[in-house]
N, C-alpha and C positions, 0 to 999 in steps of 0.2 A: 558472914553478913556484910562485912566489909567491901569485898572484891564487888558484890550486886550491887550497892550503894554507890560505888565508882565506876562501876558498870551504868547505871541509870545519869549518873553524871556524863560519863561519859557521851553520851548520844547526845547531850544540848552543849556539849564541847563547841566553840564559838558561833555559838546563837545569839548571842549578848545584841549587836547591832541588827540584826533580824528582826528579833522576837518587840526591839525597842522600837523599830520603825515602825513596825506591822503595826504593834501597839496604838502608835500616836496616829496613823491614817484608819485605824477603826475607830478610836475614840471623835476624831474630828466625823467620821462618816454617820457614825450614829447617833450626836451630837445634830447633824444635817438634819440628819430623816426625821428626828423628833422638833423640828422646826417649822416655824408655815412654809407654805411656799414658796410665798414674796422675799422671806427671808433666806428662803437654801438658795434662789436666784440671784437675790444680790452677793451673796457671801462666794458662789463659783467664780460670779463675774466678774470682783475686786481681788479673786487669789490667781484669773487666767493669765499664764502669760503672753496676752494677747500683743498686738503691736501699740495699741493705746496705754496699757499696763508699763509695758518694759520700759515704753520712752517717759512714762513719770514715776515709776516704783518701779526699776532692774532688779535690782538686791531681792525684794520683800517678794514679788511676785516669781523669783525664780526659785526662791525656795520654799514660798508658801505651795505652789501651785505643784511640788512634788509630793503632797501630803494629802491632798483629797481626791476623795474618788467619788464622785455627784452621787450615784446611785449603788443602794443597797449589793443588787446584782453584781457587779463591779467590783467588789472586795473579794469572789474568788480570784483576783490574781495575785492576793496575796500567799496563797500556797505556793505558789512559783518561786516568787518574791522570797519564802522565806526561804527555800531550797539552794535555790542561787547562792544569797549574801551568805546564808550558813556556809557552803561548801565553798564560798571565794574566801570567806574569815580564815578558815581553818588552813587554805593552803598560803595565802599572805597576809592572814594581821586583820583586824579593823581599818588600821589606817589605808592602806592601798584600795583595800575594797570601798572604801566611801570616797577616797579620789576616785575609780571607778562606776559606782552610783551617780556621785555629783557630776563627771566628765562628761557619760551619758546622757545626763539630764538635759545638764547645759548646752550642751556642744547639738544636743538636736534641735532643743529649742530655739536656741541663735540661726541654727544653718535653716531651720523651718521659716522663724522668723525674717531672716534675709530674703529670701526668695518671696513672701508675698510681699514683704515693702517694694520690692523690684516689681513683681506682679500691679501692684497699685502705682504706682508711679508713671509704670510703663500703660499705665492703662486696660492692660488683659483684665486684671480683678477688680471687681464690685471691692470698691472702698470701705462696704460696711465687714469684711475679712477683719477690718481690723480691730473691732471689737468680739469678734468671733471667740465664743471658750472657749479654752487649751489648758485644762487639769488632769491630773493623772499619775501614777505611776510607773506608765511601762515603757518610758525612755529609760527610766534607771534601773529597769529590771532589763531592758533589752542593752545595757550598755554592760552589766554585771554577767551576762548568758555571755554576750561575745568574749569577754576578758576571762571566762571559763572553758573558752576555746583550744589555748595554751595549757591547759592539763587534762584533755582528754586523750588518750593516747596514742601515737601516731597511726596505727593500724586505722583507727578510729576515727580521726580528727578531722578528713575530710567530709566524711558522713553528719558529723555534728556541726560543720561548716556550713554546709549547702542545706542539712534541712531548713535550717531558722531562716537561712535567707531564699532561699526557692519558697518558702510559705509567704514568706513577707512580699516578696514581687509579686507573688502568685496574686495576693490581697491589692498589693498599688496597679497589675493590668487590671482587676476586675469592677475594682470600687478604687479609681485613683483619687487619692486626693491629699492634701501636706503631711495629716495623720502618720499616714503609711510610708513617707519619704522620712518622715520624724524618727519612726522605728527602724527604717535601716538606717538612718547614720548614724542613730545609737548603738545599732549594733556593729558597726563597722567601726566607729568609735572605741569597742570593745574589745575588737579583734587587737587594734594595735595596743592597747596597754596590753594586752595579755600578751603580745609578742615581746613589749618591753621586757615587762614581769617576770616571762620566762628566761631572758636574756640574764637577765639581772640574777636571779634563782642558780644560777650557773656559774659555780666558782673559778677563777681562771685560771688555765692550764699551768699544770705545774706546784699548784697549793695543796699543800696537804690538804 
């Protein structure tokens, strides 16, 4: 009885950060959906990390705005989500994988957000961009797929390379828009910590 009991353990072997995220963005999600409407509007609008957001709540709106997903529909990407951070926990830690999560986030957000304040400044973009929503979770699951680049196997590794980003170009020629630029530099983002990560994972020559 023992062995199956650690056996069934086994399989949620570092889910810990996973299962806790996924958690808090259903709970806020359906939290939303049993709300009016006026109310799930303002609540997107105050957690986006919009350009109006960032430059008066940076902190609050970068990390709020990694934990809701507006609509119901939307929370399938937490299957992904969990798959990801379980399988980054288990080959480096909680900790590297939510520097990875968070680097993701951030680092899309900012490069997204630079580029329309240049767009509004320089004039190209309608100034109301910068009240525009921007919630979601899938810079940190596109930052956490890339930094999962680094251990799939070299045979392998270019094939896992080019699909995420051939789909994601494929999505910025058809329907372009910051979204889409958001998710590749999350995920290019993710390529290089996982190059870190690997480097790091690698004892140096000559150590037992």
């Amino acid at each position: 009885m023992r062995p199956r009991r650690a056996g069934r353990w086994g399989l949620l072997r570092g889910s810990e950060l996973a299962v806790g995220y996924a958690l808090v963005v259903l709970v806020i999600a359906i939290a939303l959906h049993a709300s009016p409407d006026h109310l799930q509007a303002r609540f997107v609008q105050d957690t986006s990390s919009n350009l109006v957001n960032l430059r008066r709540f940076p902190l609050r709106v970068l990390l709020l705005s990694a934990l809701v997903v507006p609509d119901v529909a939307g929370l399938l990407i937490l299957v992904p989500l969990l798959v990801a951070l379980t399988a980054a926990t288990r080959w480096l830690g909680r900790g590297p994988t939510l520097v990875a999560l968070v680097f993701g986030h951030v680092g899309a957000t900012l490069f997204v957000a630079s580029l329309l304040l240049a767009g509004v400044t320089n004039g190209r973009l309608d100034p109301s961009v910068a009240r525009a929503p921007d919630v979601g979770v899938s810079y940190a699951l596109a930052g956490v797929v890339g930094m999962l680049a680094a251990r799939v196997p070299r045979r392998w590794r270019w094939a896992y390379v080019l699909t995420p980003t051939a789909g994601l170009g494929l999505v910025l020629l058809l329907a372009p828009d910051f979204t889409a630029v958001g998710h590749l530099t999350a995920l290019a983002v993710g390529f290089g910590l996982g190059a870190v990560a690997a480097r790091a994972a690698v004892p140096p020559a000559g150590t037992g």
